[in-house]
N, C-alpha and C positions, 0 to 999 in steps of 0.2 A: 243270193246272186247279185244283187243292184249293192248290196253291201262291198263285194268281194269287186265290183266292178268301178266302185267310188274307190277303194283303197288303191287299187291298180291306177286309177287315174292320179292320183294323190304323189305316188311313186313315177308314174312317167314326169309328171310336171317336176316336180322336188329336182328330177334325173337333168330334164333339160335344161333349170335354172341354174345347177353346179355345173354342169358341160357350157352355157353362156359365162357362167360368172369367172373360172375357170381360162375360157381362150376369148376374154373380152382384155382392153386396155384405154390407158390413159395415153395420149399423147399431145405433149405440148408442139405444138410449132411456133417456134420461136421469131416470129418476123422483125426482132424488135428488140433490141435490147442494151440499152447505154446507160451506164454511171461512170461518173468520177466527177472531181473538178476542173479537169482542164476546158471544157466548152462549158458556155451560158445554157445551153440544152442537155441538161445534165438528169441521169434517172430518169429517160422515158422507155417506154415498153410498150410493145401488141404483141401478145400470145394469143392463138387460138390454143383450147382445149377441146378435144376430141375424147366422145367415149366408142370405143370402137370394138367389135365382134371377129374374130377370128380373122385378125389385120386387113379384115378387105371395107367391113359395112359401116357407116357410121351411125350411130343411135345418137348421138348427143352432141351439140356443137357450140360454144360461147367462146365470146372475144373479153380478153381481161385487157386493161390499156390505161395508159395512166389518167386519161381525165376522167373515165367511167369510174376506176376504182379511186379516184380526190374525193367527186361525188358522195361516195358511200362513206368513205373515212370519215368526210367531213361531217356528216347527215347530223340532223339534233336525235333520231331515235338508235344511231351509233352512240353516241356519245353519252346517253341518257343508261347507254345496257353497262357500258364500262368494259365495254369487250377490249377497247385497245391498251388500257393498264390490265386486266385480268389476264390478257394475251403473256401481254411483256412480262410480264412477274412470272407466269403461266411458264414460258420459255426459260426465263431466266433461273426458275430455282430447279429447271429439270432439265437441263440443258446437256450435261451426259447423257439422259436417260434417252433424249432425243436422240442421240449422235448414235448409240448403239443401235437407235432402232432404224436410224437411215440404214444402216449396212442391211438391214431387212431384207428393205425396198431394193430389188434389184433393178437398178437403172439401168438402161440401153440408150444409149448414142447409135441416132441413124444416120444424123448430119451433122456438122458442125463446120462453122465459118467464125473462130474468132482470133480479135485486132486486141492486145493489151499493149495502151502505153505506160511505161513507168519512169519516173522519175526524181531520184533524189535529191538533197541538199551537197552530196559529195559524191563526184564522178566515181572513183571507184566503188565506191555501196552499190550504185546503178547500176555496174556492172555485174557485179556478183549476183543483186537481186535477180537481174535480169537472166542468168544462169541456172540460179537455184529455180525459179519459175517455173522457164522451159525442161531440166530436170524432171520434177514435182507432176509435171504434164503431161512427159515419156512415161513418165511410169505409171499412174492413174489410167491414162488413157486403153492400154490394151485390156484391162480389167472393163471398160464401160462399152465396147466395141466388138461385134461381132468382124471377121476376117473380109466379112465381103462387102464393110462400109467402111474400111480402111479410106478407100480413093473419096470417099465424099466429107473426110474430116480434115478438114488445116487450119493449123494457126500460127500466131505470129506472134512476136513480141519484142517491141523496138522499147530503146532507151531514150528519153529526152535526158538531156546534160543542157540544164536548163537551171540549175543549182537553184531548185527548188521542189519542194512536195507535190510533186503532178502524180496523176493518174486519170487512166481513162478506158474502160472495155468495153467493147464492140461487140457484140454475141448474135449470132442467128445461126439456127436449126431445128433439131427434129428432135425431142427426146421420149421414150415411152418408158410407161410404167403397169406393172402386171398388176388388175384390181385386184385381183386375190392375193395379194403380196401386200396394197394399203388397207382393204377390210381385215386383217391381220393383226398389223401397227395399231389400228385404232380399235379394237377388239381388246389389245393387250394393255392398252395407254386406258381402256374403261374398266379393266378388269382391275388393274392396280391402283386406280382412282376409287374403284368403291373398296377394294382388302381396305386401304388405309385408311377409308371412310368408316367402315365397321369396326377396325381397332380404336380409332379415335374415339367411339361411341361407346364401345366396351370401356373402356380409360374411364369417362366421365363417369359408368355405371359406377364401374368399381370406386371413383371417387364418391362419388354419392353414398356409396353405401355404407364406407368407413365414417361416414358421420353418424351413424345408427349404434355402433360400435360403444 
């Protein structure tokens, strides 16, 4: 009976932790977010991350922002681990394998408020640029957009004819993302990190072994 009644227990919890994990989210609020070259205030950011339970509770809260995260880039025990070349290399030799796997992550646009300046070395380029853009942004955007935050998204995108290489984007909003969508990606991103760690291992066996031969 205390057997039968541990098992049961075992199974409600197992139950409640896919039903949390399941209609819990990520969501960045974007309070913050500028790069280009055109201002000396260039690349700063404050995001809150939220971890949040069926869009009302928050479980989890931190501020990412550019001086906390210099902090850490800069650290001597960052630097010591080699994370920021093993990142880069990291990205850079799997950099497809990333892109498909963004289409995963199903992203949701709650808000959005953004400013892009652009600008070329020859006024017609700018303007076309400037086209293709806005284009490129019609169309992505009903894809990332639920119908009833249509009124809380806009954006802009002016030209400088300034015949030169400017830019500048302005970003604030809201974006979420389903956890069970990123423990997925990185479930899938460990699984074919260790397959090609075990071929590679097999490889060497088998090389070893033809020296016995």
């Amino acid at each position: 009976m205390i057997l039968v009644l541990f098992l049961l227990a075992i199974i409600i919890v197992i139950t409640v932790l896919v039903i949390l994990v399941i209609n819990s989210s990520i969501q960045l609020n974007v309070k913050k977010l500028e790069i280009g070259n055109l201002n000396k205030e260039k690349n700063n950011y404050k995001i809150e991350l939220l971890l949040k339970v069926f869009d009302r509770f928050t479980v989890y809260k931190t501020v990412i922002e550019k001086e906390r995260m210099q902090e850490i880039y800069d650290s001597k025990i960052f630097k010591k681990l080699h994370i920021k070349q093993d990142l880069k290399n990291e990205i850079r030799f799997r950099k497809q394998e990333f892109l498909e796997l963004l289409k995963t992550i199903q992203i949701e646009i709650v808000k959005l408020n953004l400013k892009i300046n652009i600008g070329l070395e020859d006024a017609p380029i700018t303007a076309l640029a400037v086209g293709v853009l806005s284009s490129i942004i019609s169309i992505i955007l009903p894809f990332l957009l639920k119908p009833t935050n249509l009124k809380h998204c806009k954006y802009f995108i002016m030209p400088l004819y300034m015949q030169r290489n400017l830019y500048n984007i302005k970003l604030k909003g809201i974006i979420k993302l389903k956890l069970v969508h990123i423990i997925y990606v990185i479930y899938i991103l460990v699984k074919k990190r260790r397959d090609e760690d075990e071929r590679a291992s097999n490889r060497r066996t088998y090389d070893y072994s033809n020296g016995f031969n």
